[in-house]
C-alpha positions in Angstrom: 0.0 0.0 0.0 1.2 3.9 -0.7 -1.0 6.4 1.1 -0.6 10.0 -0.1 -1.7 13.2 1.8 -3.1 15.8 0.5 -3.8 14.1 -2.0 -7.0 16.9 -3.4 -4.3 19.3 -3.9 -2.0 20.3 -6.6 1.2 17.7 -6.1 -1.0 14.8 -4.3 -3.5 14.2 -7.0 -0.1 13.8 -9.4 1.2 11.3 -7.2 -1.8 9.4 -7.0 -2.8 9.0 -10.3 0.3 8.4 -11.6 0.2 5.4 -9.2 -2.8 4.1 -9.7 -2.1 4.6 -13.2 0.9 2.1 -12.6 -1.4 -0.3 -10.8 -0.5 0.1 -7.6 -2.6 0.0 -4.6 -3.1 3.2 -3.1 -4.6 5.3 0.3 -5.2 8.8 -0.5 -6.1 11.0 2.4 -7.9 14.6 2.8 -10.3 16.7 4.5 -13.0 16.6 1.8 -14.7 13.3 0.3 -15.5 14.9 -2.4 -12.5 16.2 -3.6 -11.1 12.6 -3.9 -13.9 11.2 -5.3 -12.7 10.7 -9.1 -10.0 9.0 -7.1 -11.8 6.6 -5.2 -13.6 5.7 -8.7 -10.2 4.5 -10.3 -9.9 2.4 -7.1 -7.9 4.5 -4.2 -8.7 3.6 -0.8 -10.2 6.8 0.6 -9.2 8.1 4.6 -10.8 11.4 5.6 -9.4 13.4 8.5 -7.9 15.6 10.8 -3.9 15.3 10.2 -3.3 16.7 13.1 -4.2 13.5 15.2 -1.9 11.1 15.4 -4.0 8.4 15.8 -6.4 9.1 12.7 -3.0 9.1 11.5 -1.6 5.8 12.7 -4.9 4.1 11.4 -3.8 5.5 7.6 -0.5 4.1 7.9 -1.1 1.1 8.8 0.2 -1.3 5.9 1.4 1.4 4.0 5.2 0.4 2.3 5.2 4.1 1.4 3.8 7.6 2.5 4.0 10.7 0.3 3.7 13.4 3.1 3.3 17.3 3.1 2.1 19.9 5.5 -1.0 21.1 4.0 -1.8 24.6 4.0 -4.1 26.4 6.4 -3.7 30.3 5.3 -6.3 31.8 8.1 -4.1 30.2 10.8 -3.4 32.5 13.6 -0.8 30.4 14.7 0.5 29.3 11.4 4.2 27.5 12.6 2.3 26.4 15.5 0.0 24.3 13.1 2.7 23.2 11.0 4.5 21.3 13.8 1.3 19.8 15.0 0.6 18.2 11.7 4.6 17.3 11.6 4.9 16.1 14.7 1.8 13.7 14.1 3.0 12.4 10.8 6.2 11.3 12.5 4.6 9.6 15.5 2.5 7.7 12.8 4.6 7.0 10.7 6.8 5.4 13.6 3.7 3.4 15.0 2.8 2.2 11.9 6.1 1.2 11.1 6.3 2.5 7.7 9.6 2.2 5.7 9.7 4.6 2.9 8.7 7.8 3.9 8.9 11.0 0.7 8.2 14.3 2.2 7.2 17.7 -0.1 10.0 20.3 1.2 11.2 23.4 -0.3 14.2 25.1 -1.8 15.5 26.8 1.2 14.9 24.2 3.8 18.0 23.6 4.8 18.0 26.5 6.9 16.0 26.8 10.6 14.7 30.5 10.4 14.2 33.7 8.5 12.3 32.2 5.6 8.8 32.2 6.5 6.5 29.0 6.2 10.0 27.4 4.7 11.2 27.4 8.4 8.0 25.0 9.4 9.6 22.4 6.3 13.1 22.7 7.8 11.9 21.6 11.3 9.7 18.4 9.7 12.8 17.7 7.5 14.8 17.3 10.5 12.5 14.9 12.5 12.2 13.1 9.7 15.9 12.3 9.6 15.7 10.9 12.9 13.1 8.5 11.7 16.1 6.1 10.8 14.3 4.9 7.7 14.6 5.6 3.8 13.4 9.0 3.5 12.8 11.3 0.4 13.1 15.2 0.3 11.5 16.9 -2.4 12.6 20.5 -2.8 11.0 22.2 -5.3 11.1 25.7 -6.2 8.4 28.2 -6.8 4.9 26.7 -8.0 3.8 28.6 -11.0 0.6 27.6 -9.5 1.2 30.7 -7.1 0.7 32.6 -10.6 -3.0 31.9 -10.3 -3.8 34.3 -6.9 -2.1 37.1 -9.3 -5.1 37.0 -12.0 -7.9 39.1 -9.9 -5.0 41.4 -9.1 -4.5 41.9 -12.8 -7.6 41.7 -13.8 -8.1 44.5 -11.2 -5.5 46.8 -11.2 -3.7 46.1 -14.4 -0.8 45.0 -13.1 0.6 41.4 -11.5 2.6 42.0 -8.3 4.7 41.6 -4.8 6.8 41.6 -2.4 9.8 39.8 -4.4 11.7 42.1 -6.4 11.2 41.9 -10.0 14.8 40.7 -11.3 15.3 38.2 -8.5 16.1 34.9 -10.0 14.2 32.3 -9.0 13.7 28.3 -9.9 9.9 27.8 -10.8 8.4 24.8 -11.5 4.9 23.3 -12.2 3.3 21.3 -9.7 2.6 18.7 -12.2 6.1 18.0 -12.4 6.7 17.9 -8.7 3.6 14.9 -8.2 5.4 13.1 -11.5 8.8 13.2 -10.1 7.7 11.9 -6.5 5.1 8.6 -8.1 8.6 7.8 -10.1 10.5 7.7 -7.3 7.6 5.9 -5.6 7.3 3.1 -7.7 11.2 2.6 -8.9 11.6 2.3 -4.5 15.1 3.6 -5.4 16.2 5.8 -2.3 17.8 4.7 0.5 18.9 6.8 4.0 18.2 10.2 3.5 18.5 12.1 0.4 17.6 15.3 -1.0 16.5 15.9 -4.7 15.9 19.4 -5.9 13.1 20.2 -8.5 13.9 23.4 -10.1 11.7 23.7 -13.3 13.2 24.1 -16.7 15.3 27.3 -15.9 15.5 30.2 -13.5 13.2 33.2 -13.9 12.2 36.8 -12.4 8.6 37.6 -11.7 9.5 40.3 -14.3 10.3 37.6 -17.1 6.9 35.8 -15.7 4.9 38.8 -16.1 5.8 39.3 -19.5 4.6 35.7 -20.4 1.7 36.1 -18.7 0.8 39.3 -20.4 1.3 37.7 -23.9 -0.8 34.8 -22.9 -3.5 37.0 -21.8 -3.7 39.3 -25.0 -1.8 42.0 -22.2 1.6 42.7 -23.6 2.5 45.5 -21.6 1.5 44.0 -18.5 3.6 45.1 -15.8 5.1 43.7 -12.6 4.9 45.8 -9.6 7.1 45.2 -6.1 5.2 46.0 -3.3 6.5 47.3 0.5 6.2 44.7 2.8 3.9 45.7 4.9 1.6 46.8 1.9 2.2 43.3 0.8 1.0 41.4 3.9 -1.8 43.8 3.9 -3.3 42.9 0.7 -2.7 39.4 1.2 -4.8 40.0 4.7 -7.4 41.5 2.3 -7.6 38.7 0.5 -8.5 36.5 3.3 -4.8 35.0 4.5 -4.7 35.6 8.5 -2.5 38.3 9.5 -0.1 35.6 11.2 0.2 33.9 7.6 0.5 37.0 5.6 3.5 38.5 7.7 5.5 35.1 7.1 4.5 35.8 3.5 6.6 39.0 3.4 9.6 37.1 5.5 9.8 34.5 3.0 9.4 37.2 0.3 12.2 39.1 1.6 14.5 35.9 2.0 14.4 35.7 -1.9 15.3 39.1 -2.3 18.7 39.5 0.2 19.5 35.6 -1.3 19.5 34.1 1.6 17.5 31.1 -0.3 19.5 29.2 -2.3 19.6 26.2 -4.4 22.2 24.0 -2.0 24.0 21.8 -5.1 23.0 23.7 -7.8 21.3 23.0 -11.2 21.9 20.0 -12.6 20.2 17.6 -15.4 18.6 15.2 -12.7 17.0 18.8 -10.9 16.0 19.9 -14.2 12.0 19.8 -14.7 10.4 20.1 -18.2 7.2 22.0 -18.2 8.1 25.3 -19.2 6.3 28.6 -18.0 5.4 29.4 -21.5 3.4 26.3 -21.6 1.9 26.7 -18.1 1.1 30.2 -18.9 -2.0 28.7 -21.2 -3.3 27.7 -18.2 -3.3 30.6 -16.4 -5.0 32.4 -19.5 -7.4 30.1 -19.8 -8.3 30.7 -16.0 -8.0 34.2 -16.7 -10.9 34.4 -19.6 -13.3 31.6 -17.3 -13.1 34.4 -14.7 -14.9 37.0 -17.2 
């Protein structure tokens, strides 16, 4: 068995598909039946639940060979680290109970350092308990999700720009989440990690929101579509405006302004093995389409 959190949302519904797909037996866990239900149809065992509790938890894993683990977002926490460690430290206690033996966890560029990078801080801490697990564990570290692209469209559509906190020739690695999901059901099913080791996924090549915008803008019939860096503070208060708790906004702008003084960094590099294939400018059809669905 490979059970898969969150699996409703952008990397876990990858992963499980592409499983099932290679006729494996698979859990898939979330907070909404209904979001997995196209899953359970193609034959996913279906767990819904609080992953906060360790012992809803320990009942998922038990039996699984593999878990494909994440701390799922809650952006009107008050308390947003707080949460993070609550659903991380429950994972690990289940995963110990249920004795589970391969373990791949969604992580981040910049997790390899404890603080000063916003909800990337919360990945660092889980990445460490997991290496105390003493089984075969799996850290995915992607880069940016051009998924993030996607909360700029009512800006734009707006104000008539796209925007934020990040300045707008910082170099970045982006990468669709698509790519993420496929990378992590390959590893899955090849079973072909051992100890601890850390893969980057960076996306095709680096880019700057300002290069971003400009795709954007052509995809969307907007060619002079700007990209506009916000303060801080005016940053976290739109995002507050938008619905994100003030708690989650303000580690927003931290993580935000960790990109911009380069204090996240690709540890290793770019390499081939890193290098993901979906390119913004194919992803950016997406986003258009989104963009003309919303009126």
């Amino acid at each position: 068995m490979i059970t898969v959190m969150g699996a409703s949302g952008n990397t876990g519904r990858v992963v499980a598909e592409a499983l099932l797909a290679r006729g494996e037996k698979v859990r898939v866990v979330g907070r909404d039946a209904g979001k997995l239900a196209s899953l359970q149809a193609r034959g996913a065992d279906v767990a819904i639940g609080d992953v906060t509790n360790a012992a809803f938890l320990t009942r998922v894993f038990t039996g699984t060979e593999t878990a494909y683990t994440l701390l799922p977002p809650d952006p009107r926490s008050n308390a947003f680290r707080a949460y993070q460690d609550r659903v991380g430290e429950a994972t690990v206690q289940a995963l110990r109970q249920a004795g589970v033996r391969r373990v791949v966890f969604l992580s981040s560029v910049g997790a390899d350092l404890p603080s000063g990078t916003g909800p990337i801080a919360g990945l660092h801490a889980q990445e460490e308990r997991l290496r105390k697990l003493g089984v075969a564990v799996l850290l995915l570290r992607p880069g940016y999700f051009f998924e993030n692209l996607y909360g700029s469209l009512p800006l734009i559509r707006h104000q008539g720009v796209n925007g934020g906190a990040i300045a707008p020739d910082v170099k970045m690695s982006m990468i669709a989440a698509s790519d993420i999901g496929s990378a992590a059901a390959a590893a899955i099913a090849a079973r072909d990690f051992t100890g601890v080791e850390v893969r980057n996924l960076l996306g095709p090549r680096d880019l700057s929101l300002a290069e971003v915008t400009r795709i954007l803008g052509a995809a969307i019939k907007k060619p002079d579509l700007a990209y506009v860096q916000f303060p801080y503070e005016a940053f976290a208060g739109a995002l507050v405006q938008a619905g994100l708790s003030a708690d989650v906004a303000g580690l927003y702008a931290e993580m935000s302004r960790a990109f911009n003084e380069g204090i996240v960094k690709v540890v290793g590099g770019r390499t081939a093995a890193s290098t993901t294939p979906t390119t913004f400018e194919s992803f950016s059809k997406e986003l258009a389409a989104a963009y003309a669905a919303a009126g």
